[in-house]
C-alpha positions as CSV (number, residue, x, y, z in Angstrom):
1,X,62.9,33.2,-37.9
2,X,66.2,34.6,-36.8
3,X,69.1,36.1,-38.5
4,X,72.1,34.1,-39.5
5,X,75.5,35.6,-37.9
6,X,76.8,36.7,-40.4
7,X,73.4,38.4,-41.3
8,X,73.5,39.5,-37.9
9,X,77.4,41.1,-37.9
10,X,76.8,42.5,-41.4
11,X,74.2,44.5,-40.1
12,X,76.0,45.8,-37.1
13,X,79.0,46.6,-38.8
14,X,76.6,48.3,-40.9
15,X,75.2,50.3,-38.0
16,X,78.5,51.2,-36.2
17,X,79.7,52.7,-39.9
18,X,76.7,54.8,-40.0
19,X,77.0,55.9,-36.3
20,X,80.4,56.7,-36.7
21,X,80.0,59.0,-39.6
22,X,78.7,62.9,-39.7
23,X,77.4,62.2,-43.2
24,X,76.8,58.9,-45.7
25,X,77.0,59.4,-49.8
26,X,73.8,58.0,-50.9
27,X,73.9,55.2,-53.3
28,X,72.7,57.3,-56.4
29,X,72.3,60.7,-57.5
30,X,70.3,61.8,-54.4
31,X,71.1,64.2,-51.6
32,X,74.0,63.2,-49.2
33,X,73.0,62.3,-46.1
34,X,72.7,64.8,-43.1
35,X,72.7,62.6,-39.6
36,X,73.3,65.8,-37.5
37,X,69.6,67.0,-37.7
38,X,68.0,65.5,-35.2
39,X,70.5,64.4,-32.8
40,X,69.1,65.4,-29.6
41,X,65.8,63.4,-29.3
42,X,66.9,60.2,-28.7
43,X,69.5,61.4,-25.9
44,X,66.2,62.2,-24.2
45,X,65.1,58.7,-23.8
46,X,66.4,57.1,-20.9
47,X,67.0,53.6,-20.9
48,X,66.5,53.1,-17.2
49,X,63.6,51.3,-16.9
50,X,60.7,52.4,-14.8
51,X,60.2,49.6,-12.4
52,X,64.3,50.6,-11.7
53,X,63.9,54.4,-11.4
54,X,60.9,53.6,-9.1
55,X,62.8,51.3,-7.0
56,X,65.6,53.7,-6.7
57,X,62.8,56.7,-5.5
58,X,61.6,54.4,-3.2
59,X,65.0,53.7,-1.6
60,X,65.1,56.9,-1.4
61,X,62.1,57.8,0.6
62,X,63.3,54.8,3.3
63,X,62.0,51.5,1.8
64,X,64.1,48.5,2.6
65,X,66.2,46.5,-0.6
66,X,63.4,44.4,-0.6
67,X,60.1,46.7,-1.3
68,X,62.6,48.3,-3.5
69,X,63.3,44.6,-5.5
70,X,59.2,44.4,-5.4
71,X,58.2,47.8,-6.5
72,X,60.8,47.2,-9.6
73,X,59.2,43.8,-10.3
74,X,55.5,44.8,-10.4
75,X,56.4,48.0,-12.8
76,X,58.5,46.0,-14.9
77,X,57.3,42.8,-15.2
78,X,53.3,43.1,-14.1
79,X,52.6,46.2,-15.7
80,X,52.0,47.8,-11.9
81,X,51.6,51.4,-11.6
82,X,54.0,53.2,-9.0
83,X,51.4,53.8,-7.0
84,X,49.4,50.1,-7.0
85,X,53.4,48.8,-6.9
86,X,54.3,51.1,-3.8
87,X,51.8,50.3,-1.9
88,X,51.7,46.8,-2.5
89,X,54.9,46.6,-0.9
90,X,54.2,48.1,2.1
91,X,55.5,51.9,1.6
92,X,53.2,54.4,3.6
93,X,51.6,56.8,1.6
94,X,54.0,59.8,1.7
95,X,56.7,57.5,0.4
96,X,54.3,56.0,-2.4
97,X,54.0,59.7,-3.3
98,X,57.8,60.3,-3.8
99,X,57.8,57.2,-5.9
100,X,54.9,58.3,-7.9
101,X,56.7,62.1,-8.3
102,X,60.1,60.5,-9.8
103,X,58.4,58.3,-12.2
104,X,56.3,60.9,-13.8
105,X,58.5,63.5,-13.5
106,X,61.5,61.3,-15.7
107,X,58.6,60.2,-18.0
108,X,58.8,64.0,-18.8
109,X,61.9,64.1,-20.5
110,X,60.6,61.8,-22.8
111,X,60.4,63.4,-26.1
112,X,57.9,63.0,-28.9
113,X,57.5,59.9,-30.8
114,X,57.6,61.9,-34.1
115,X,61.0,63.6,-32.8
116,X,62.2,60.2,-31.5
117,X,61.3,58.4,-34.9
118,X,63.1,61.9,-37.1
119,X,66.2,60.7,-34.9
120,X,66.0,57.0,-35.3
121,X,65.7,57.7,-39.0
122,X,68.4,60.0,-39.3
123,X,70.6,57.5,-37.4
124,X,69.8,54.7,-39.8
125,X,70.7,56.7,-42.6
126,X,67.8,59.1,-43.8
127,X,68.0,62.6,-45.1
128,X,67.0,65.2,-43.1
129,X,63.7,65.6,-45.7
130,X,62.9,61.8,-45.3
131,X,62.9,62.8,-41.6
132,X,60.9,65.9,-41.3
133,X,58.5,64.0,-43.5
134,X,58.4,61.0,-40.7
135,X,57.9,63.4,-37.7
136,X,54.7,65.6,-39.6
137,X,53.0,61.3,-40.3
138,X,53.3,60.5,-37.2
139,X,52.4,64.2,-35.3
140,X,49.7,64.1,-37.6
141,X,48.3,59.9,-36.5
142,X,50.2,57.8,-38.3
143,X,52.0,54.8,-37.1
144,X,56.4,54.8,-37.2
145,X,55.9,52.2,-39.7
146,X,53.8,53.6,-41.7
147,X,55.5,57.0,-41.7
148,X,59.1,55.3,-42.5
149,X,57.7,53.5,-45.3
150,X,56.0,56.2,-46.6
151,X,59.1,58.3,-46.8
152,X,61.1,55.7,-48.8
153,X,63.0,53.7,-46.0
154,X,64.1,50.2,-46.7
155,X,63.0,47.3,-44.5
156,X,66.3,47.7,-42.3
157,X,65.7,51.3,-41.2
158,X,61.9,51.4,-40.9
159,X,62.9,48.0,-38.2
160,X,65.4,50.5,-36.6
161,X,63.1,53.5,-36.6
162,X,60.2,51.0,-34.9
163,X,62.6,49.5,-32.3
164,X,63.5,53.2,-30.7
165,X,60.3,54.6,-31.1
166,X,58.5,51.6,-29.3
167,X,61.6,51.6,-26.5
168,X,61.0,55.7,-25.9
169,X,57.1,54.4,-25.4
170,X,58.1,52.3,-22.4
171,X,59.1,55.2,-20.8
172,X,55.5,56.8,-20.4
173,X,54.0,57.3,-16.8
174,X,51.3,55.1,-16.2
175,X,48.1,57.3,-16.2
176,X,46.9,56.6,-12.7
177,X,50.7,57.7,-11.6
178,X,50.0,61.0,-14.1
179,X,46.8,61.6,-12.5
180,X,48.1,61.3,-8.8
181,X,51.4,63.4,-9.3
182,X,49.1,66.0,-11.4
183,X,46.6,66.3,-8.0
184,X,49.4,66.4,-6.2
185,X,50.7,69.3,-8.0
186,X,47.4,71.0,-7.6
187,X,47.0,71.0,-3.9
188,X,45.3,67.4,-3.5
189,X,46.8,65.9,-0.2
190,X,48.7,62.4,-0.4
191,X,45.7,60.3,0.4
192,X,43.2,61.9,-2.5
193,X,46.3,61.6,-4.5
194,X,46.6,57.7,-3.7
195,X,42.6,57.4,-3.9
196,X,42.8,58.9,-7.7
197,X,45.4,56.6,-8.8
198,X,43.7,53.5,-7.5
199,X,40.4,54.5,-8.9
200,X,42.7,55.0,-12.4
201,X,44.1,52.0,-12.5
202,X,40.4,50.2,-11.6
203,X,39.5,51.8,-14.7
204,X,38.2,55.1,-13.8
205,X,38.6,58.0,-15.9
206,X,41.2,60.7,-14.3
207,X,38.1,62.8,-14.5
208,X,35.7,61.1,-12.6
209,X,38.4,59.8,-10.2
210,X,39.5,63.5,-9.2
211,X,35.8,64.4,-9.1
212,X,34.9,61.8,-6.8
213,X,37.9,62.8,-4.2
214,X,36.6,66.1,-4.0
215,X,38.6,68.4,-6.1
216,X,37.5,71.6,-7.3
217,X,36.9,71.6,-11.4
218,X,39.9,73.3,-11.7
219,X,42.4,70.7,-10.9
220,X,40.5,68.2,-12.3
221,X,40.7,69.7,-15.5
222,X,44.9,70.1,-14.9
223,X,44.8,66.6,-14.0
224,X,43.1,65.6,-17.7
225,X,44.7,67.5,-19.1
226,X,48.1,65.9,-17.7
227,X,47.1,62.7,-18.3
228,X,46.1,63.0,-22.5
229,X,48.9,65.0,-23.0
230,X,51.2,62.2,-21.7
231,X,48.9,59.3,-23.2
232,X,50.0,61.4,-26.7
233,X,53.4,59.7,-27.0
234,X,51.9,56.0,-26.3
235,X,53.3,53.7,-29.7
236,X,50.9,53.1,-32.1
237,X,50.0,49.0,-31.9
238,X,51.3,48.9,-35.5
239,X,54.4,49.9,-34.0
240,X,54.6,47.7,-30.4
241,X,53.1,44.3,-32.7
242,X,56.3,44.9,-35.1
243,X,58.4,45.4,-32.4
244,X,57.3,42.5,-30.7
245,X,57.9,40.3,-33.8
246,X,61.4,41.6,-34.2
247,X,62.1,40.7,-30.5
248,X,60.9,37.6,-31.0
249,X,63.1,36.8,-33.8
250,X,60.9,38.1,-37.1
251,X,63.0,39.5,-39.8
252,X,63.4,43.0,-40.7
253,X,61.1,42.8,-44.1
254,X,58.5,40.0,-41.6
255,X,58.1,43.0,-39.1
256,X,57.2,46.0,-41.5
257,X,55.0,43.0,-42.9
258,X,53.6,43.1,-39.4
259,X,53.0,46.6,-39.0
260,X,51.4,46.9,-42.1
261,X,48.8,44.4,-41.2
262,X,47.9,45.5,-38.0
263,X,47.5,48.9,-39.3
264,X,44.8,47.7,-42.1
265,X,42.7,46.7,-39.5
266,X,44.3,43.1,-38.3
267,X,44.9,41.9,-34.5
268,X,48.7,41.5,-34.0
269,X,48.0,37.7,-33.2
270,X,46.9,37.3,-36.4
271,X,49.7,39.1,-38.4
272,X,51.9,37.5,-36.4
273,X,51.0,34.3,-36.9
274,X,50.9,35.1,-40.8
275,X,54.5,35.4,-40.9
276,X,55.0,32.4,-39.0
277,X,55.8,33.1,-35.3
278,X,54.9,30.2,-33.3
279,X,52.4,30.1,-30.2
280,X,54.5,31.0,-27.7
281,X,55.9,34.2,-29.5
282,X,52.8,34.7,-30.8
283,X,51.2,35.3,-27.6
284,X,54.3,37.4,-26.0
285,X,53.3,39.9,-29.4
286,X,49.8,39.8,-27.9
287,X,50.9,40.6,-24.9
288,X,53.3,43.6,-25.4
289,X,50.5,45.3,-27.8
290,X,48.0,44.6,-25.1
291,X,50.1,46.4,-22.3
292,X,51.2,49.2,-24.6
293,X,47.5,50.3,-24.9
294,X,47.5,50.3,-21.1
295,X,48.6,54.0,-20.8
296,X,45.9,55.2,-23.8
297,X,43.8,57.9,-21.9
298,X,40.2,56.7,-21.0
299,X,37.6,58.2,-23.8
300,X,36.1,60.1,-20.8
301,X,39.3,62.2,-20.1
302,X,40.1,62.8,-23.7
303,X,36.4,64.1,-24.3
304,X,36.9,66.4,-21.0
305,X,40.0,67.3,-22.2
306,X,38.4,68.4,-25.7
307,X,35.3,69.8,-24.3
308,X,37.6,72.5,-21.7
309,X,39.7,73.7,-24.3
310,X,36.5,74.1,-26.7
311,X,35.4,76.6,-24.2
312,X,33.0,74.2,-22.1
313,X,31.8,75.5,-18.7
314,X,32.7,72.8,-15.4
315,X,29.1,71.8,-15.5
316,X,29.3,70.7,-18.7
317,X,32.5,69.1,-18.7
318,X,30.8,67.1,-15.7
319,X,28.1,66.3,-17.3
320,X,29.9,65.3,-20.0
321,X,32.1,62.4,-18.3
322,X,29.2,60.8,-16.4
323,X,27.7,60.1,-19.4
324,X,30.9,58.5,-21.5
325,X,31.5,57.0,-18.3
326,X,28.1,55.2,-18.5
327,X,28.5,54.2,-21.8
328,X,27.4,56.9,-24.2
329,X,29.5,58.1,-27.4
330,X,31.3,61.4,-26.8
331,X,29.6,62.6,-29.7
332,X,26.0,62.2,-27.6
333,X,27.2,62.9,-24.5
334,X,28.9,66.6,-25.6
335,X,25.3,67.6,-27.4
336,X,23.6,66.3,-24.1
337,X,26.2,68.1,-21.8
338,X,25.2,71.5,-24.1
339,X,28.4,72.0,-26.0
340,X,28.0,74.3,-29.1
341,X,28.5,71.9,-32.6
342,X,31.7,73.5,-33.0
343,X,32.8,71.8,-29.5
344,X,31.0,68.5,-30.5
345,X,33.0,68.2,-33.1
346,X,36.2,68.5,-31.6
347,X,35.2,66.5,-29.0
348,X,34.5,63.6,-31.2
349,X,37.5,64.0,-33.1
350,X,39.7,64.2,-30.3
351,X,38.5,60.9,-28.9
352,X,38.7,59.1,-32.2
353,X,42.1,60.0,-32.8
354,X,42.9,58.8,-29.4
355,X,41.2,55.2,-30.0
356,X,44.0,54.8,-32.8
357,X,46.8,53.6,-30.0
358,X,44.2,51.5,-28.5
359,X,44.9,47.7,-28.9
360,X,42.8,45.8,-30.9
361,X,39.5,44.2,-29.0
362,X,40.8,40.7,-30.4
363,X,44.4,41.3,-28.8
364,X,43.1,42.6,-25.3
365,X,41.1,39.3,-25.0
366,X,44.3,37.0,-26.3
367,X,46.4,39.1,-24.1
368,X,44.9,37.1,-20.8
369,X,47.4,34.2,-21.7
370,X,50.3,35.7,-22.7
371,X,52.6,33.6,-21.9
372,X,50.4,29.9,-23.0
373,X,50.4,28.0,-26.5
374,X,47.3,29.2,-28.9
375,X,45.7,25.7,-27.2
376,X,45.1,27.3,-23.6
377,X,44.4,31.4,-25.2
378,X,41.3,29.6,-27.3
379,X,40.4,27.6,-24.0
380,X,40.3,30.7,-22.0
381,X,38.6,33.1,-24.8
382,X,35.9,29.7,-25.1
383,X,35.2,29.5,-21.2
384,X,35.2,33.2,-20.5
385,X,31.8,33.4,-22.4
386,X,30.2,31.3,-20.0
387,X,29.8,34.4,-17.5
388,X,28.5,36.7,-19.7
389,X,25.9,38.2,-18.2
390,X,22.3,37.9,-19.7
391,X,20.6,40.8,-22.2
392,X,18.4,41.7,-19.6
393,X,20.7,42.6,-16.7
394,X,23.5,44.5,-19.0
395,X,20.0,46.5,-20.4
396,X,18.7,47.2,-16.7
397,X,22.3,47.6,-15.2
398,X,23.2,50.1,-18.6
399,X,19.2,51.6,-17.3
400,X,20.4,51.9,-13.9
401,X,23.8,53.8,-14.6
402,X,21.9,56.6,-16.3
403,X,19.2,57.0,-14.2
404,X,16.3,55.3,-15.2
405,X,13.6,54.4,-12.4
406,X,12.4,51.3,-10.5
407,X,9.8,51.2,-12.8
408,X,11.5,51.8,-15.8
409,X,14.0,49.4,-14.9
410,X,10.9,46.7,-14.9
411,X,9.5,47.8,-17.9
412,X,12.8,47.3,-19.7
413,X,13.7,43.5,-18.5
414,X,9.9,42.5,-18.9
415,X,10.4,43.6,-22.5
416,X,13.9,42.3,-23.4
417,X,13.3,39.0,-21.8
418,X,10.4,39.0,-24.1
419,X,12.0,39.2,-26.9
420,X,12.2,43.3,-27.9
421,X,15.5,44.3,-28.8
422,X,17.6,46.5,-26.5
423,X,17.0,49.4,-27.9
424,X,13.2,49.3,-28.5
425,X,12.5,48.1,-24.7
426,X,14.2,51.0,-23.2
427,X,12.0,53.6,-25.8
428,X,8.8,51.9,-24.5
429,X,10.2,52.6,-20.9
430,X,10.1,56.0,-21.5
431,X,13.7,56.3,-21.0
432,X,15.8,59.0,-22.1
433,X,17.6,59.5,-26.2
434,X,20.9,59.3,-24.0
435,X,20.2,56.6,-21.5
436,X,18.8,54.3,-24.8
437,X,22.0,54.8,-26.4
438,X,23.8,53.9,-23.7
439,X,21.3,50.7,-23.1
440,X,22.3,50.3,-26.6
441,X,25.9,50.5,-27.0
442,X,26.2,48.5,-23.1
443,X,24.0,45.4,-24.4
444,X,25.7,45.3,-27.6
445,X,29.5,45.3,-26.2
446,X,28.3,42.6,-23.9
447,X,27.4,40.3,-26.7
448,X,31.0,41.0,-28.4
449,X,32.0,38.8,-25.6
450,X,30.7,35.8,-26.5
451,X,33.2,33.3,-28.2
452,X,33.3,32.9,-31.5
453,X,32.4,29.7,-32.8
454,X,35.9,28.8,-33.8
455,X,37.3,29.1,-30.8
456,X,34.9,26.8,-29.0
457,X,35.3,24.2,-31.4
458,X,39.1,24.9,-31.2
459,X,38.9,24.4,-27.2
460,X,37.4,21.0,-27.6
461,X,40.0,19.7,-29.6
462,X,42.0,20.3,-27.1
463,X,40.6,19.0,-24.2
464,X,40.2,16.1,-26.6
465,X,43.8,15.8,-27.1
466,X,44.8,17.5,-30.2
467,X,48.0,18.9,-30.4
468,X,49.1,22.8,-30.5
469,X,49.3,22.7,-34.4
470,X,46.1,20.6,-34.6
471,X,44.1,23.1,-32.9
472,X,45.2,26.0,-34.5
473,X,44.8,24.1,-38.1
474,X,41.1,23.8,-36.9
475,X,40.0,27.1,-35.8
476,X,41.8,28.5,-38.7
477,X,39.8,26.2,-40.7
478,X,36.5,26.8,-38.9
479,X,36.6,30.9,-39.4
480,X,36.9,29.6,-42.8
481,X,33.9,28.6,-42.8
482,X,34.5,24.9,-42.4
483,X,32.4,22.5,-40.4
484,X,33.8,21.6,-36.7
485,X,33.8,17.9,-37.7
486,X,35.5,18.4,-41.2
487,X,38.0,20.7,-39.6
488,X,38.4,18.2,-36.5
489,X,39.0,15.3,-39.2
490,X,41.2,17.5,-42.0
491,X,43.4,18.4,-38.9
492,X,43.9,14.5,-38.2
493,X,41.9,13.9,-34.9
494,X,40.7,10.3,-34.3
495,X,37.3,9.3,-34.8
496,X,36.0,9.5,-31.2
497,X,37.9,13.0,-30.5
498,X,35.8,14.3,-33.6
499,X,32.8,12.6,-31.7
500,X,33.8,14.6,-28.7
501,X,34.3,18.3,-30.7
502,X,31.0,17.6,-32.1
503,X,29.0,16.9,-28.6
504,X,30.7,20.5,-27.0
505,X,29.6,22.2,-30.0
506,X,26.4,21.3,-30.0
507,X,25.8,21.7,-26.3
508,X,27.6,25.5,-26.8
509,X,24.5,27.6,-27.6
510,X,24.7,30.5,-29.9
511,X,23.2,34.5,-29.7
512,X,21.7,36.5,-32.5
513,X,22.9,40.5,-32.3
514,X,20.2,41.6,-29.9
515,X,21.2,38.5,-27.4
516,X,18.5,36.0,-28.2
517,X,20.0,32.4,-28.0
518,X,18.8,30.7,-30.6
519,X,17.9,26.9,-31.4
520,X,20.7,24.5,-31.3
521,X,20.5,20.7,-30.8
522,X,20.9,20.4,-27.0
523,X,18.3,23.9,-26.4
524,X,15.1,22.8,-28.4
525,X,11.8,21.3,-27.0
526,X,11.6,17.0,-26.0
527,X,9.7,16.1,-28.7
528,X,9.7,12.2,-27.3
529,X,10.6,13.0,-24.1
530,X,8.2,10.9,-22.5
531,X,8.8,7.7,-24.1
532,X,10.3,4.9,-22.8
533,X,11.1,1.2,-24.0
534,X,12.8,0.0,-27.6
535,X,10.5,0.7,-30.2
536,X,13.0,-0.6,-32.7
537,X,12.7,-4.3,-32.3
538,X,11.3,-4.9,-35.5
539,X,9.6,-3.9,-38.6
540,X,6.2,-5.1,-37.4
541,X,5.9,-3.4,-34.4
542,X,5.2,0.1,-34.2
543,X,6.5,3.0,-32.0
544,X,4.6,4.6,-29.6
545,X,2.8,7.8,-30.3
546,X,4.7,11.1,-29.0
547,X,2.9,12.7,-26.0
548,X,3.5,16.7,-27.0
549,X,1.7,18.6,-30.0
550,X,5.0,19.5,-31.3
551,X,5.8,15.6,-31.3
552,X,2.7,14.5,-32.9
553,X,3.1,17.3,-35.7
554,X,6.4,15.8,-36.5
555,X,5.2,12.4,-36.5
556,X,2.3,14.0,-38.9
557,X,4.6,15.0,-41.1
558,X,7.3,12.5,-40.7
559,X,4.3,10.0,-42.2
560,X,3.2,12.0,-45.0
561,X,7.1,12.0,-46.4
562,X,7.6,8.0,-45.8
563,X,4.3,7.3,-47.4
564,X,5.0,9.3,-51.0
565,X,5.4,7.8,-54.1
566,X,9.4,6.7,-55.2
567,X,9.1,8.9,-57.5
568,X,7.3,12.0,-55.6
569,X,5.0,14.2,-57.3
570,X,2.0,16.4,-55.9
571,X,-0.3,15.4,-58.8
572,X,0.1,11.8,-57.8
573,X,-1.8,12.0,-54.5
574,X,-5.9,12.0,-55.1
575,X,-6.2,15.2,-53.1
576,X,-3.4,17.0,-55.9
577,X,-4.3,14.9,-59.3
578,X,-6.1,17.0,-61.7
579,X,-10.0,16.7,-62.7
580,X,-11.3,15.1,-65.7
């Protein structure tokens, strides 16, 4: 929904009064109106985009107009780092590192998001206690929207207060271009620099990454330390989802509505497509929440960061990422590494806090069709589950990570493939309390990747020919707990596309928590398999006998039901009726 024009000049004639003025008279007895408070923060946000201020380094440092045109395109529009983007376009690695140094270093001058949100506020006509109020919320973890709405502000100014807070986001370093320009700053030549930030933007913690180029444990912890520090102003999802929906036409009042969803626990595709967005917007929401959560500092580096300023020694801070990195919780991995409970404890608080600007698991996984109609996002969530790898090999390869044996290794598959849980097979193994959590945890993430029910039936309908609308009508009504054909029919499909949901569904086989797939139509045992010929042709003529025991216990029982009484009772069969 978009705003009318005169909606829309009322409101910027509303905006330009305000701007124009030093002070507003409130509308009733309160305080007047103090706009002077916090007027510096937002000059420090930079509208120059980063994909531009990148381009310009790297014309800078000798790269032609057109690996300047590239670099600006992969930053901007691919969500690139500097460094994956300078490279990419051919710039040598001295000039990729001049590029890298610009972008972090105006990323700097990027102030606060709870000083940029006091300003934001105080522009849109908030007094200077509303303000203060906003910036302690959000210093203290809570989202701009959240914090503006807390503090009294209508639907107009918390939209206002979301839109700059989200736009002085934007302006954050990627972390693999944080962790390069931070090595560089502690001695690390251009090329470990360059191997850092590629490792960071594979997914490495900055940690390990510096670890594994060979710096000495105290850069690497300057290099952490860099890199939370600047993952502290990313936008809270809350936030980036309602200013998504603004940008994609949502009402003031539809995108606090957003926000407020997405911070009780929804994915922005879903509050989004509560207020009405349609597909396409839907998924650019998806997208920009997704990407947001991009520059989030890896769970290793945030528990490293924590587990240095608790006091932790460099052994134990190394100790410490190896094992997040293979999948423990910071909480197991800082009582494994040795840290006193004083340092566990801020180690698992620090990393908690930092999972709040993470984007929710069911917007990462829309995210991978941004820009495609809810039809081809379910087709690609539905396919994707294909791959997933077996329980077994995420147990031995979870095993493997921490350091478990041949033999062990063995043990563990022999078990899960028959039938122990996860957990269970790698105590028998003899493995470590660390290495079965991390078995654990790995084999239970995996199976968060198989697609919900919903979806696949959703998916079908499409390739069966149902329309955008008709296929998110059915998975709607399939998470409701409807049947895939009931939903398929409701929804208005033709008789043979139901036919054709229905046979996908049931050759889609289904998982129980520990991995087990469990008995569907398509996966269970050929109870006639080896019969051949029509045994229907009449009443006379009976069918052949089934050649497996399961078949002839079916037929066994199949008998006894067709031979009871119309009206069944057990005391009507000799072997049931009662003596004299």
């Amino acid at each position: 929904m978009k705003l009318s024009k005169v909606a829309l000049i009322g409101l910027l004639f509303v905006v330009a009064k305000v701007q124009a003025q030093d002070a507003l008279p409130a509308s009733d007895d309160t305080p007047v109106v103090q706009i002077n408070s916090y007027e510096n923060a937002l000059e420090g946000v930079d509208k120059t985009t980063q994909g531009e201020i990148a381009a310009e380094a790297a014309l800078d440092a000798g790269a032609t107009e057109e690996q300047a045109a590239e670099i600006a395109d992969a930053i901007d529009n691919e969500g690139a780092s500097a460094a994956s983007a300078s490279l990419d376009a051919g710039l040598s690695k001295s000039e990729a590192v001049e590029v890298i140094t610009a972008v972090v270093e105006a990323a700097e001058d990027v102030p606060s998001q709870g000083e940029v949100a006091a300003e934001a506020a105080a522009d849109a006509g908030a007094t200077d206690a509303q303000a203060e109020e906003i910036q302690d919320a959000i210093d203290n973890g809570a989202s701009a929207a959240e914090a503006a709405s807390d503090a009294g502000l209508s639907n107009s100014q918390i939209a206002d207060v979301i839109e700059e807070v989200t736009a002085a986001s934007e302006q954050i370093a990627d972390p693999a271009d944080v962790a390069a320009a931070a090595a560089i700053e502690t001695g690390a030549s251009s090329s470990e620099a360059l191997e850092i930030a590629a490792a960071v933007d594979e997914g490495d913690s900055a940690a390990l990454a510096a670890t594994e180029a060979g710096l000495e444990p105290e850069a690497v912890a300057e290099i952490v330390s860099e890199v939370v520090d600047s993952a502290e102003n990313v936008s809270d999802p809350a936030d980036v989802a309602a200013a998504a929906a603004l940008d994609n036409g949502a009402t003031a009042s539809e995108a606090v509505e957003v926000a407020e969803a997405v911070d009780s626990g929804s994915s922005a595709a879903a509050a989004a497509d509560d207020i009405g967005l349609d597909a396409e917007a839907i998924a650019d929401v998806v997208d920009q929440v997704s990407t947001s959560s991009d520059n989030v500092a890896a769970p290793a580096d945030v528990a490293a960061d924590a587990a240095i300023d608790a006091g932790a020694s460099a052994d134990q801070v190394e100790d410490l990422v190896a094992a997040v990195e293979a999948g423990a919780t910071a909480e197991d991995a800082a009582e494994d590494a040795g840290l006193s409970s004083a340092a566990v404890d801020a180690v698992e608080d620090q990393v908690a806090d930092s999972t709040d600007n993470q984007a929710p698991a069911a917007d990462v996984v829309a995210a991978a069709a941004a820009d495609a109609a809810i039809a081809d996002v379910v087709d690609q969530v539905s396919t994707s589950s294909d791959n997933v790898a077996a329980p077994a090999d995420v147990a031995a390869d979870a095993a493997i990570d921490a350091g478990a044996s041949a033999d062990q290794v063995e043990d563990l598959v022999a078990a899960v493939e028959a039938g122990a849980t996860a957990e269970d097979a790698a105590e028998d193994a003899g493995l470590s309390s660390a290495a079965v959590d991390a078995v654990e945890d790995q084999v239970a993430d995996s199976t968060d990747n198989q697609a919900p029910a919903a979806d696949v039936v959703a998916a079908a309908a499409a390739d069966a020919g149902a329309s955008d609308e008709q296929v998110a009508d059915i998975a709607e009504a399939v998470d409701d707990g409807a049947s895939p054909a009931d939903a398929a029919e409701d929804a208005g499909l033709s008789a043979s596309e139901v036919a054709q949901v229905e046979d996908v569904l049931a050759a889609t086989p289904s998982f129980d928590e520990n991995g087990l797939e469990l008995a569907g139509h398509d996966n269970m045992p050929e109870v006639y398999g080896e019969i051949t010929g029509n045994y229907s042709v009449g009443e006379e003529e009976e069918a052949p006998a089934p050649k497996t025991t399961l078949g002839r216990l079916i037929d066994a029982i199949k008998s006894y039901l067709t031979t009871a009484p119309s009206s069944p009772s057990l005391r009507s069969r000799p072997q049931c009726a009662t003596s004299a």
